[in-house]
N, C-alpha and C positions, 0 to 999 in steps of 0.2 A: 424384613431382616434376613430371611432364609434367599432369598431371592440377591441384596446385597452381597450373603458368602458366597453364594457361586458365582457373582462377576468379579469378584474383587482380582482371582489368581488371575482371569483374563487379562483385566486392567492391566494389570502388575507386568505380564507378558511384554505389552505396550511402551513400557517404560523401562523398564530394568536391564530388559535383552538389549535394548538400543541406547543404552548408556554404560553398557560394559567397557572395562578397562583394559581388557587384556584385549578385548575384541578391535579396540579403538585403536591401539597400540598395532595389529597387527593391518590393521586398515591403511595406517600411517607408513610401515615400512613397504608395504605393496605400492603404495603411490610413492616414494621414493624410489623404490626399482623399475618404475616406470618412466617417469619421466626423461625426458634429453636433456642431458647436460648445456648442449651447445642452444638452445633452443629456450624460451619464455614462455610459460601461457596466464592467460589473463581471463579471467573466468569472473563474470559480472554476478551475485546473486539480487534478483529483480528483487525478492519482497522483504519489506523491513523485518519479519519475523525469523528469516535466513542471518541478517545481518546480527543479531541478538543470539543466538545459537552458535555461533561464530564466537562471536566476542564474550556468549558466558560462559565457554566450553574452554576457553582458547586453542579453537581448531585452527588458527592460522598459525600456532605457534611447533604444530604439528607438521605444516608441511612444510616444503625445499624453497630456497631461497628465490627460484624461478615461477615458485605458483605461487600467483598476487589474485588475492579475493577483492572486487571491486563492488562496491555499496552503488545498486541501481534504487530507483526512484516508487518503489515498490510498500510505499507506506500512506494512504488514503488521506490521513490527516496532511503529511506534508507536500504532498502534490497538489495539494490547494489553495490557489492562489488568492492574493490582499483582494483584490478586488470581490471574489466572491465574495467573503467574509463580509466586506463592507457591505454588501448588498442585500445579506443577511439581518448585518445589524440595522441597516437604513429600515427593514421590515419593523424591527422590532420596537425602535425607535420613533418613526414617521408615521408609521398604520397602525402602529400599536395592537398588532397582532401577541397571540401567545405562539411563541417561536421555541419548538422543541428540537432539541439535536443532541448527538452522542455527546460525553463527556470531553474528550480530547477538545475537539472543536472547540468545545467554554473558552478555552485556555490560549489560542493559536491569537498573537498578537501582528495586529494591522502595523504598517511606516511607519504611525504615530502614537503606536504604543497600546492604542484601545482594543478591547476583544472582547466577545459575548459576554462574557464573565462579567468585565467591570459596566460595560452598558448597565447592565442590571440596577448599578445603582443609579444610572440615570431617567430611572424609572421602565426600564425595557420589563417586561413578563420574556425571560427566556430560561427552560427549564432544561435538566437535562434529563433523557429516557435511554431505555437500556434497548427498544426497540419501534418501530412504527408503530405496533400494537397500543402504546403506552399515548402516542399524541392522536390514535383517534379515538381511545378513552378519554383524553382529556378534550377533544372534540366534541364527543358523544357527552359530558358531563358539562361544557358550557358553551350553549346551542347560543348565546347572543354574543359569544367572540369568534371574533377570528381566528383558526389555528393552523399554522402551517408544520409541516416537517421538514425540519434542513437534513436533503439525504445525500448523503458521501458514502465514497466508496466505488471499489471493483466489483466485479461480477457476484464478490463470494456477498455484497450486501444488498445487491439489487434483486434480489428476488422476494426477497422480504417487501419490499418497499413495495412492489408491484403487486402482493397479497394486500397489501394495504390498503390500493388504490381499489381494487376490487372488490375489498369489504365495503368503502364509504360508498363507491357508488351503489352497492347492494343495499344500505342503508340509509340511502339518501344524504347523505351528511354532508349540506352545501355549505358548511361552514369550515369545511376541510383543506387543503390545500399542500400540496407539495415542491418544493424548491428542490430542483431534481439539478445531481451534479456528480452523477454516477461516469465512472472514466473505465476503459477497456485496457486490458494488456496486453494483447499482440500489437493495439497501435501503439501504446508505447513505445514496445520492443525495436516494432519498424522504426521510429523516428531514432533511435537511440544509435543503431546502425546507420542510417542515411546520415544521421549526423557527423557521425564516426568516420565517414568515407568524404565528405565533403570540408570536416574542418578540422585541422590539426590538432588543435587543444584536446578533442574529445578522446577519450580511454579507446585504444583499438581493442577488439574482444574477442576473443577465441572461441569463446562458448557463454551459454545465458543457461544459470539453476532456474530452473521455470517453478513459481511458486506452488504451495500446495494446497492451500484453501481457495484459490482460484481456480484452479485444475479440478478439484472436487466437482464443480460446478459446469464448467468450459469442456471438460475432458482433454487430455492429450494430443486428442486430434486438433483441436483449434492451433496448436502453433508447428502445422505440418507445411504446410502455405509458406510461413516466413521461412524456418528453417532449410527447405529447398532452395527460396529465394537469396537468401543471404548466404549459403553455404554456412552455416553454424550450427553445430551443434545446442540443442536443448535439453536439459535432463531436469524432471519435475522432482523435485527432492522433498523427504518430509521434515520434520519439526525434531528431530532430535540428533544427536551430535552424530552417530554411524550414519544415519540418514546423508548429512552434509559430504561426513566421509567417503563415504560411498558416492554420491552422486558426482564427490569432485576425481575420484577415479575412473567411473566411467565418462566421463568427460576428455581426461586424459588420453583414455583409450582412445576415444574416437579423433581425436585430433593425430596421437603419432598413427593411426592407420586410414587418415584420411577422407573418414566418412564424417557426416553432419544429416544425422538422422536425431529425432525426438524417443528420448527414452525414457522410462517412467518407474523411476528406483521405490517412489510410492503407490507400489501396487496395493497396500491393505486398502487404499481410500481413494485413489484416482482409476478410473477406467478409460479405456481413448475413448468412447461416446459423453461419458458426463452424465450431467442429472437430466435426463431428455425435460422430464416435466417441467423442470425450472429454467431450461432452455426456452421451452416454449413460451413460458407464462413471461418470462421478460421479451420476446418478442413479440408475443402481443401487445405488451403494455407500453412497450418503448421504442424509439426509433433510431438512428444517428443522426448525431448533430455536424452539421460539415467539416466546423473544426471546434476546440478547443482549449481555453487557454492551462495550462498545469505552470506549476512552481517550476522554475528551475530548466523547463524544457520549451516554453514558450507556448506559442499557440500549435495544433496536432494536429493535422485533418484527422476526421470521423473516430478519434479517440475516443466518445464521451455520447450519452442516452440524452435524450428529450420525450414529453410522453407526447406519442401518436393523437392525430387532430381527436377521436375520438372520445377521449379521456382529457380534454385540454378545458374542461372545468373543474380539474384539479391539479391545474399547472400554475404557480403560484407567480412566478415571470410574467403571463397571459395576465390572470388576475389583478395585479395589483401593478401592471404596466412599468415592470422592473427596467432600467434602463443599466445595459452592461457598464460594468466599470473596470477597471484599471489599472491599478494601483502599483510603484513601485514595490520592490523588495526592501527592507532596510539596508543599505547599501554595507555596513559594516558586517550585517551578517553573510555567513559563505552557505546559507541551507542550499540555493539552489546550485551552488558548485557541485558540493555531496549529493545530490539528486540525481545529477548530470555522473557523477563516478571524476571528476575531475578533480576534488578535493577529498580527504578524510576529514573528522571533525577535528583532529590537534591542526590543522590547517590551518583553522579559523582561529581570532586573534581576541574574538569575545568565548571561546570555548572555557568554561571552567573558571574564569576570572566574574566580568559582567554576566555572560548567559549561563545557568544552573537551573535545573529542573524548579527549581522554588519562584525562579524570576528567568523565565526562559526569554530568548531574544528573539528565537526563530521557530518555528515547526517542528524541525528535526530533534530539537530539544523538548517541545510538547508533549509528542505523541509518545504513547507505548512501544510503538515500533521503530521510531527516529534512533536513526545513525547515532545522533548527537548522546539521545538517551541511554542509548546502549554504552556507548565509551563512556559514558558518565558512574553508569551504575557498574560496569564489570572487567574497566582497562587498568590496569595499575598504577596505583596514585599518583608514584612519578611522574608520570606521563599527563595529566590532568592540564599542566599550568603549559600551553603549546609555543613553541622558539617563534619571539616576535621579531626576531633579525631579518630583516629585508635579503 
């Protein structure tokens, strides 16, 4: 308890100072005296937990009619495309494995409606865990099944997963297995931009809010490479509303004075090296896969982890001779438009009507961190039911 009083004022520091009012207020009029009148910028924020900050703050209602925040593809659960999922539930279903995975996941519905959740009643064992640790206790507790882990996720989850692999093999645990579907964010970034320059449709972009539980992990330096390459500015922002302010100001900056350098507004938590350890341990454990398919963005070259030959008796693909699959998007749904920054969710014509967090239609309505979720829970109710006029 003595030990709780003296973090608490820290805590409090963490939160309080970075949801100030007057401080937010004066954030907002410095990016108004900044900006060019004559002139648009279009500032993508990559991770769905930016996009929710945004929308539960209403920071966009704060800035000038020429800064436009664009929803990139930055949320784990919806960058997951039907096809994995099917191939998940075909485990569950067909080999009749115990198939552990995050909660979100349960929920993220295939073309035709099905998703781990309701397998379940078709006799699937699929559970959910709060971490890898939890599916090789349920491993280590029933040695005559089969247990896989369905692992998703960016950088900030793949190191766990790689501690995983490295306990079972420490314990022998051949009843183990992992369905590995871990994806990178600088490839995204890259494809998001090569897109952008090759097809009109795609959102042109001034600058990328570089996420901050990834950058925890990646450090700053990882997106030095692109940001050079592309000329865009990056600025790694954290999780509370001055945070976003901030990092969309010095964005600002760096566009009217022409430079596209990586800058790092979350300094309590991001350093440019990153967690070296956890660098390491996921490049031991993991390799790149040539390419990859994501929601929304299609197939990526070298976007996405597979585990290295040496660990590939707990590659659950290898094991149980997974054949890739496929799968269309539901065609009425718009997730992978808002993936892509090419739609918002009042776009889509199932928003708020058909799709609703209770009876989601897409991903982006799933997950905690989906676009869709976000306007659902914190956009003004008006707005809810989206103009279905052609």
């Amino acid at each position: 308890m003595h030990y709780l009083r003296r973090l608490k004022p820290k805590l409090m520091q963490y939160i309080s100072e970075y949801r100030d009012r007057d401080k937010a207020k004066a954030l907002s009029n410095e990016i108004a005296k900044k900006v060019m009148p004559a002139r648009s910028y279009r500032f993508m924020e990559f991770c769905g937990g930016h996009t929710h900050v945004l929308s539960r703050w209403g920071l966009t209602d704060l800035l000038p009619d020429n800064v436009k925040m664009i929803h990139g593809p930055g949320c784990p659960v919806c960058v997951l495309p039907v096809g994995r999922i099917e191939m998940a539930i075909d485990l569950a279903l067909s080999e009749k494995v115990i198939l552990c995975t995050y909660a979100d996941t349960l929920r993220v519905p295939t073309s035709k409606g099905q998703s781990l959740f309701n397998c379940r009643s078709l006799g699937g064992d699929v559970r959910m865990v709060y971490s890898p640790m939890d599916a090789i206790n349920i491993a280590k507790a029933n040695p005559d099944k089969e247990v896989v882990f369905f692992a998703i996720g960016f950088e900030t989850t793949t190191p766990p997963t790689a501690v995983a692999i490295q306990i079972a093999e420490r314990l022998e645990l051949n009843n183990f297995s992992v369905f590995v579907n871990h994806v990178l964010t600088p490839a995204a970034m890259e494809h998001i931009l090569r897109t952008a320059q090759e097809e009109s449709r795609a959102p042109q972009l001034d600058g990328l809010v570089g996420p901050a539980h990834v950058s925890t992990v990646i450090g700053s330096k990882a997106y030095e490479p692109f940001s050079a390459k592309w000329e865009k500015p990056v600025v790694i922002a954290g999780f509370e509303p001055l945070d976003m302010l901030l990092a969309i100001l010095m964005m600002i900056r760096q566009v009217n004075e022409g430079r596209h350098e990586v800058e790092n507004e979350f300094t309590r938590a991001v350093s440019r090296e990153g967690n070296r350890l956890a660098i390491d341990l996921m490049n031991e454990i993991f390799e790149l896969r040539d390419s990859f398919e994501w929601r929304g963005l299609g197939y990526v070259p070298f976007s996405a982890l597979k585990l290295r030959e040496r660990y590939s008796q707990f590659d659950a693909e290898k094991r149980f001779q997974m054949p890739e699959r496929h799968s269309p998007d539901n065609r009425a749904c718009a997730c992978g438009a808002i993936l892509r920054g090419e739609k918002e969710p009042f776009d889509c014509k199932l928003f708020g009507t058909v799709c609703t967090p209770a009876h989601p239609m897409g991903a982006c309505m799933v997950s905690s961190e989906g676009a869709c979720a976000a306007y659902w829970r914190y956009a003004p109710k008006h707005k809810t039911v989206p103009n279905t006029e052609e």
